[in-house]
NUGUVEX-7306 format. One record per residue: x, y, z of N, C-alpha, C in turn; residue number from 1; chain. Coordinates in steps of 0.2 Angstrom, whole numbers, plus 5000, padded with zeros to 4 digits. Each point is the difference from the previous one (the first is absolute). Last residue first. Example, Ala and Ser with C-alpha at 12.3 -4.5 7.8 and 13.67 -1.06 7.14 Angstrom:
<pts>
nu|nv|nw|cau|cav|caw|cu|cv|cw|n|chain
5064|4989|5035|5004|5006|5001|4996|5005|5003|2|A;
5002|4972|5000|4996|5006|5000|5004|5006|5000|1|A;
</pts>
This chain:
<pts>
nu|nv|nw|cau|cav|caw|cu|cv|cw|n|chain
6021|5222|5802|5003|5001|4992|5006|5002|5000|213|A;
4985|4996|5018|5001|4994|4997|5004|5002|4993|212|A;
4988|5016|5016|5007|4999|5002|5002|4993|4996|211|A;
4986|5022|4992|5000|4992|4997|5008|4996|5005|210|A;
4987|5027|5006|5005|4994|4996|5000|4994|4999|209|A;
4982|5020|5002|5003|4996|5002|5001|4994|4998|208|A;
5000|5029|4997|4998|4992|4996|5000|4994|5007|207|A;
4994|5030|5000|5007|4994|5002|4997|4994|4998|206|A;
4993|5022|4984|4997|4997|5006|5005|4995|5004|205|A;
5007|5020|4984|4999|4994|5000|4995|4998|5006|204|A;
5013|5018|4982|4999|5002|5008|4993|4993|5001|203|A;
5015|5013|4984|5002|4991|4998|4997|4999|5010|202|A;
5002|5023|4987|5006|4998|5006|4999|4993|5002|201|A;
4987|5008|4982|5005|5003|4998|5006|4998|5006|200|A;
4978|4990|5001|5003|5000|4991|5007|5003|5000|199|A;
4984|5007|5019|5001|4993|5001|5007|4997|4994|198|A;
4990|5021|4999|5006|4999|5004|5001|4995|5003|197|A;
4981|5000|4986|5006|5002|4996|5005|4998|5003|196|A;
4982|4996|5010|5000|4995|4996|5006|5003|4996|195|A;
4991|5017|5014|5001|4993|5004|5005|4995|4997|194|A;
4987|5016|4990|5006|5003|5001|5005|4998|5004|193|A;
4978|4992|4992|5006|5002|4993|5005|5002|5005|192|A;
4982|4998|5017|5003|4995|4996|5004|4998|4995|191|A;
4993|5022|5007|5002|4997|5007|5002|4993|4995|190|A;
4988|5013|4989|5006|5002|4998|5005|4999|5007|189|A;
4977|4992|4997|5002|4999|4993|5009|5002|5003|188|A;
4988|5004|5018|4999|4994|4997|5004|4998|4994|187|A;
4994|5021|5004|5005|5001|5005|5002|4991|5001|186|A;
4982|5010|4988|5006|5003|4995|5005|4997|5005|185|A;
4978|4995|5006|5002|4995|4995|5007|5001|4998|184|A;
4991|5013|5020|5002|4994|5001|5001|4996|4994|183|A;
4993|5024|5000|5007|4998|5002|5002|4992|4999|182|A;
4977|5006|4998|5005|5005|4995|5006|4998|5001|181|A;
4987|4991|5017|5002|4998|4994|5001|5003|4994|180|A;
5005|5005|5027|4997|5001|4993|4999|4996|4994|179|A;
5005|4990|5024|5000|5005|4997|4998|5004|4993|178|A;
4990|4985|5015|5006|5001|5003|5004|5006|4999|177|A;
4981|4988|4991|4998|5004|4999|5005|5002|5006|176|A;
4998|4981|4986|4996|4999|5007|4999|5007|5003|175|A;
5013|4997|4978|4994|4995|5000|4993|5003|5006|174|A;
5024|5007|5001|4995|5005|4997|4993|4997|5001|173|A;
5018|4984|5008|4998|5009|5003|4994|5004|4998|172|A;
5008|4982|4986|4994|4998|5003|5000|5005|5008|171|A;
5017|5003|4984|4995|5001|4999|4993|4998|5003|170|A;
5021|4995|5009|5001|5008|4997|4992|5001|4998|169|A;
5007|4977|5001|4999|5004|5007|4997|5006|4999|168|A;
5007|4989|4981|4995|4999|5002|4998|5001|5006|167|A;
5021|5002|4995|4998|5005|4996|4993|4999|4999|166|A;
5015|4987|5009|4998|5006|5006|4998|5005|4997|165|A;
5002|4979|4989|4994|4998|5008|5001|5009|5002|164|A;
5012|4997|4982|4994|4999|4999|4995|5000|5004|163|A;
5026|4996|5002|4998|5010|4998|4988|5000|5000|162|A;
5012|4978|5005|5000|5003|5006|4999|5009|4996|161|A;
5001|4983|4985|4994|4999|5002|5000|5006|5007|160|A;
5023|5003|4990|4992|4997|4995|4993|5001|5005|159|A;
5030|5002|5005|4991|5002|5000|4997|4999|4996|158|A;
5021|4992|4990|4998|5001|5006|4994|5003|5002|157|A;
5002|4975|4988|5001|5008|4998|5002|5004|5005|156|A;
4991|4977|5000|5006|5000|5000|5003|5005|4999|155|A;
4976|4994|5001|5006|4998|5006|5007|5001|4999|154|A;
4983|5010|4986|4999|5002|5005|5003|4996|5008|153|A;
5003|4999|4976|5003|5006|5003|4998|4998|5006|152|A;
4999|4978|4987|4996|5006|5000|5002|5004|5004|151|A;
5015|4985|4984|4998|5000|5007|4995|5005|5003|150|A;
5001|4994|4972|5004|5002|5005|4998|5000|5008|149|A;
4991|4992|4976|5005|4995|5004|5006|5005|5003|148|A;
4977|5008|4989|5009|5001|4995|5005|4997|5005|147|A;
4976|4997|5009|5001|5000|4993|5007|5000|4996|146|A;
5000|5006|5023|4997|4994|4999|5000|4998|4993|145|A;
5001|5023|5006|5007|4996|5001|4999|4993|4998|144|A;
4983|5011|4999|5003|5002|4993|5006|4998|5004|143|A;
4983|4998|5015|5000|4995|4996|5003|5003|4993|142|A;
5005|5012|5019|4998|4994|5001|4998|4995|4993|141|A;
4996|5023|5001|5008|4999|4999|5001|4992|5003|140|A;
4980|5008|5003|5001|4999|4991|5007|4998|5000|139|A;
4990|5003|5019|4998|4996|5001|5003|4997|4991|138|A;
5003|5019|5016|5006|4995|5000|4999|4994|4995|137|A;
4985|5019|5007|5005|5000|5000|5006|4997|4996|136|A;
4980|4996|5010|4999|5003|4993|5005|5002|4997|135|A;
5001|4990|5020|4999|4992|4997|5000|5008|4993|134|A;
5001|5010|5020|5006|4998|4998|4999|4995|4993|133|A;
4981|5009|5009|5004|5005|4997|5004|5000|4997|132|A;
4988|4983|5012|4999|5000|4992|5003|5007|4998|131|A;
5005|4997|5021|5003|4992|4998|4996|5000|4994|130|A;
4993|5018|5014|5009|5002|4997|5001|4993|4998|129|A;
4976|5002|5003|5003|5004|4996|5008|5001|4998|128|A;
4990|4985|5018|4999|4998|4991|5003|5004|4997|127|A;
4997|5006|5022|5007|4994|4999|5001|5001|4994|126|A;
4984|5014|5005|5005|5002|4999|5006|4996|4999|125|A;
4973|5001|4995|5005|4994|5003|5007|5005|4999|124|A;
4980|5007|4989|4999|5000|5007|5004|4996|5003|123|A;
4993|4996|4977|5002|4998|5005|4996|5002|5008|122|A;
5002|5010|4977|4997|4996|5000|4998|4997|5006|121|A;
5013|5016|4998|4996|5004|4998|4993|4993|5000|120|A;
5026|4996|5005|4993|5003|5004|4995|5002|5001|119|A;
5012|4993|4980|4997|4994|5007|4998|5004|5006|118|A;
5008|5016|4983|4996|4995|4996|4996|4994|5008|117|A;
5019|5011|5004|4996|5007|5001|4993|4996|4997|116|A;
5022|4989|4997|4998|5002|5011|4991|5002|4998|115|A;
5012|4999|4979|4996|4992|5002|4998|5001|5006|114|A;
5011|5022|4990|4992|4994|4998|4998|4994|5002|113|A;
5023|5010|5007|4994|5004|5004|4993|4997|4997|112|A;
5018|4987|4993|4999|4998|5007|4996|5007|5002|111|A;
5005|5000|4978|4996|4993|5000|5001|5000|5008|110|A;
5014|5017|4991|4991|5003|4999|4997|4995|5002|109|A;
5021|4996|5007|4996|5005|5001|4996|5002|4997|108|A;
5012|4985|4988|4999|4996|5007|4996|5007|5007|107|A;
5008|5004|4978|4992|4998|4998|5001|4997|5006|106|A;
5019|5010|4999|4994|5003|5000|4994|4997|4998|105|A;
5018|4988|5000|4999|5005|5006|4997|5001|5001|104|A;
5003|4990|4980|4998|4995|5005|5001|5004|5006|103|A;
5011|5010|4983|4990|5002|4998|4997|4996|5006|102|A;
5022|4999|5001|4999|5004|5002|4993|5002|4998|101|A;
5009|4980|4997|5001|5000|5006|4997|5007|5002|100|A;
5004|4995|4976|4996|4997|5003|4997|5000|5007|99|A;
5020|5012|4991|4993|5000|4995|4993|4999|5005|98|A;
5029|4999|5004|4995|4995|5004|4991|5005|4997|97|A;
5017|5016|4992|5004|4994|5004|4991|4998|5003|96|A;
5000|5010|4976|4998|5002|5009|5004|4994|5004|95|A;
4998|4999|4976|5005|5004|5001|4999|5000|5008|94|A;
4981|4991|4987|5006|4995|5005|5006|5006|5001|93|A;
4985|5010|4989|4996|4997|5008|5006|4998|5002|92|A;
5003|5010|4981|5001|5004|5003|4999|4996|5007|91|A;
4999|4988|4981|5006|5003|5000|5002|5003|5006|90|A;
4977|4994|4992|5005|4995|5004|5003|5002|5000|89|A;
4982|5010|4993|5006|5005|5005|5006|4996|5003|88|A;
4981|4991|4988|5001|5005|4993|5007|5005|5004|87|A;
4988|4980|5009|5002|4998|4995|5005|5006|4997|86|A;
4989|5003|5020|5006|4999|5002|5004|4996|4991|85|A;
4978|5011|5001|5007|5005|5002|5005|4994|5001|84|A;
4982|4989|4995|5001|5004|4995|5006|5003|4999|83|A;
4990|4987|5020|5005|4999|4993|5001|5002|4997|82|A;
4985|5011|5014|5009|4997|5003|5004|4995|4996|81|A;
4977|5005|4995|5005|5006|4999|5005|5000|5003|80|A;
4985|4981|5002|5003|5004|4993|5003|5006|4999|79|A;
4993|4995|5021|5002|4995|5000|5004|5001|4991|78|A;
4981|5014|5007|5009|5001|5005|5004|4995|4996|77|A;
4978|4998|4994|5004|5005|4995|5006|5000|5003|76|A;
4987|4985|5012|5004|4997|4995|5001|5008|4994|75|A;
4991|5004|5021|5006|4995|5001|5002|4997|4993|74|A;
4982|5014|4999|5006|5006|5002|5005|4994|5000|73|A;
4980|4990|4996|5001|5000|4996|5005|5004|5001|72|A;
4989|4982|5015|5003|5008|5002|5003|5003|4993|71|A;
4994|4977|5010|4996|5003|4996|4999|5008|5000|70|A;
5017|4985|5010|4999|4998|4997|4993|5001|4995|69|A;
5009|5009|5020|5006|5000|4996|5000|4997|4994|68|A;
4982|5002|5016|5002|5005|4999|5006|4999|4992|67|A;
4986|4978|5010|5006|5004|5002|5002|5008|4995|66|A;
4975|4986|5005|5006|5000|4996|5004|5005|5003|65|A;
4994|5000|5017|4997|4994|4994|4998|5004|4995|64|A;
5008|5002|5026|4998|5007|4993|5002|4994|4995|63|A;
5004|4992|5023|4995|4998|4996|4998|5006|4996|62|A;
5020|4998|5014|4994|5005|5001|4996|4999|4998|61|A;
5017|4986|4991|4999|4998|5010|4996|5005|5001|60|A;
5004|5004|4977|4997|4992|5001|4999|4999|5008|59|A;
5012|5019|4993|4992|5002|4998|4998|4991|5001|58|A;
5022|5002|5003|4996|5004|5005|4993|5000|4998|57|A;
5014|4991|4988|5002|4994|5007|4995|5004|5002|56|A;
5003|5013|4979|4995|4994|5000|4999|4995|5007|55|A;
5016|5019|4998|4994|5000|5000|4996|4994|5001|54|A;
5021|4997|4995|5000|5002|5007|4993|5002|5002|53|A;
5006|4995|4977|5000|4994|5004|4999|5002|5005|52|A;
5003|5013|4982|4991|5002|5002|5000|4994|5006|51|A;
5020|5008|4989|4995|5005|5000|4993|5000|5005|50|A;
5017|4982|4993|5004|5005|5004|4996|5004|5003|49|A;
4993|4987|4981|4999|4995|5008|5005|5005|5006|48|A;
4999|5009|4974|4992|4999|5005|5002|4996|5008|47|A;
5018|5002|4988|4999|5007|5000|4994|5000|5004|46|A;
5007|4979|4992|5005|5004|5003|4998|5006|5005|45|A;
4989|4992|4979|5000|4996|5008|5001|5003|5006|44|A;
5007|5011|4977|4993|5000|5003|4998|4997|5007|43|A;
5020|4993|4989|5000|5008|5003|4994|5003|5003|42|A;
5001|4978|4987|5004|4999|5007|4999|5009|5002|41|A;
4992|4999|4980|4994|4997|5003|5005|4999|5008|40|A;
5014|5008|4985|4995|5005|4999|4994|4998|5006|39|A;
5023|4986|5001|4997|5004|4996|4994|5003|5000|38|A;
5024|4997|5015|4992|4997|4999|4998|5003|4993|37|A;
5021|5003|5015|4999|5001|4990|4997|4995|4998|36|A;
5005|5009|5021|5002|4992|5002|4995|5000|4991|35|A;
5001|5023|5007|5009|4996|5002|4998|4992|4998|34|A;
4980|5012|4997|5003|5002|4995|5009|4998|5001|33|A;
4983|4996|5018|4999|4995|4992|5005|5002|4995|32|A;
5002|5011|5018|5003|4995|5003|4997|4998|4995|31|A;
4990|5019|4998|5008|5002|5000|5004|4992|5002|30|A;
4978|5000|5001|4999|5002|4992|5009|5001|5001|29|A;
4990|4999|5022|4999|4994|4995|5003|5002|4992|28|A;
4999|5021|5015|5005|4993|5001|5002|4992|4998|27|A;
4981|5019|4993|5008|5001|4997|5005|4995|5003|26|A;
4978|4997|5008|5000|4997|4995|5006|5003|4997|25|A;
4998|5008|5019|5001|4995|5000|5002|4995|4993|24|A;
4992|5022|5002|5005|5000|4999|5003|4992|5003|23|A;
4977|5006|4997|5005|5000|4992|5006|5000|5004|22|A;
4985|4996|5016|5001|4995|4994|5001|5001|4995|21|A;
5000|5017|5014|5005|4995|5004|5001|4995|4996|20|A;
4985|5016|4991|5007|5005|5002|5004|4992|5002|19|A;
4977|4998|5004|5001|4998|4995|5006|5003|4996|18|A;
4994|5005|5022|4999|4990|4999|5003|4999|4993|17|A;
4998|5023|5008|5003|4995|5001|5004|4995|4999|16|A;
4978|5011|4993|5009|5003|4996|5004|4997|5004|15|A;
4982|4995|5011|5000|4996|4994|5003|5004|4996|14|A;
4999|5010|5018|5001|4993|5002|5000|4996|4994|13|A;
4992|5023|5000|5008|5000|5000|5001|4992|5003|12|A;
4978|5005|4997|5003|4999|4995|5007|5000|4999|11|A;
4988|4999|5019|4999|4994|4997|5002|5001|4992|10|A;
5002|5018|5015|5006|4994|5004|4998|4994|4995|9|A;
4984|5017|4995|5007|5002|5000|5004|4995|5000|8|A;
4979|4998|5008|5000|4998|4991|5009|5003|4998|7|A;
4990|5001|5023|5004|4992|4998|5001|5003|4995|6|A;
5009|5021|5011|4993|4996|4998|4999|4994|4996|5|A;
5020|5006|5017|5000|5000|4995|4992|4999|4997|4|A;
5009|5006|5025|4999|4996|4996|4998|5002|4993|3|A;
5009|5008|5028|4996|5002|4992|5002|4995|4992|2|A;
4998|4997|5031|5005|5000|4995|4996|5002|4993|1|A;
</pts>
């Protein structure tokens, strides 16, 4: 299979990475700015979104210090996604559901990088799709937490399930199945795409019923 030279794949992986943690960080920065946090709350916010999914992964792969927290791109991101959302709030929240929708697609950049990262570490394919998903999922998680809402990931529809299969996808490329030229784009826009028309036709996992209630 024809593969991407590393220094290449390794610099489009960190546009990636760090693409996913500003738009993430637009997602936190867009829920700070609804629950009319101030400056320092929006910051938070915005950081524990960005970099929290990261960090579960870089701690259980043992890359010490976590990435997400001595990575000077991650906190430019992070400030520039306040910025715009301070100076374009009119325009951001105008968008049905803002939040939900940066949280898409940051849920695909963060499930091809987290697969493709522990891998690389690893060698563990279990691990990989369970920190893919974890990198995933992992911010959105705790910025529901924080702003006292039910975290997406149990009660939304597709969520974590668009992540795992968008960490599949690339761990194809990863293992050399198939191309990885192909396998990050087809991941990334497998999962946002997932995760959307999940959003849009309210397309759910089956619950089960609480027969006492």
């Amino acid at each position: 299979m024809p593969v991407l030279p590393v220094k290449i794949m390794d610099s489009l992986l960190h546009f990636i990475d760090v693409f996913g943690t500003f738009i993430f960080a637009l997602s936190g920065a867009v829920v700070g700015v609804k629950k009319n946090y101030d400056v320092f709350g929006v910051f938070v916010i915005s950081l524990v979104t960005a970099v929290g999914g990261g960090v579960i992964r870089d701690i259980c792969i043992s890359s010490i210090p976590p990435a997400g927290l001595i990575t000077i791109e991650y906190l430019i991101g992070v400030f520039l996604a306040i910025i715009i959302v301070s100076f374009f709030q009119k325009l951001i929240l105008s968008f049905q559901k803002p939040s939900t929708f940066f949280d898409a697609i940051g849920l695909g950049f963060f499930a091809a990088f987290g697969a493709n990262k522990t891998y690389q570490y690893t060698g563990s394919i279990q691990l990989s799709i369970i920190l893919g998903c974890a990198s995933a999922v992992g911010g959105g998680v705790f910025r529901d937490i924080l702003t006292g809402k039910s975290p997406s990931i149990f009660t939304e529809d597709l969520y974590a399930s668009a992540a795992i299969i968008g960490s599949l996808i690339e761990l194809m490329g990863a293992t050399g199945v198939i191309d990885n030229r192909i396998s990050i784009w087809a991941s990334i826009l497998t999962t946002t795409t997932i995760r959307m028309l999940a959003i849009k036709y309210k397309i759910k996992l089956p619950s089960i019923k609480n027969k006492n209630m």
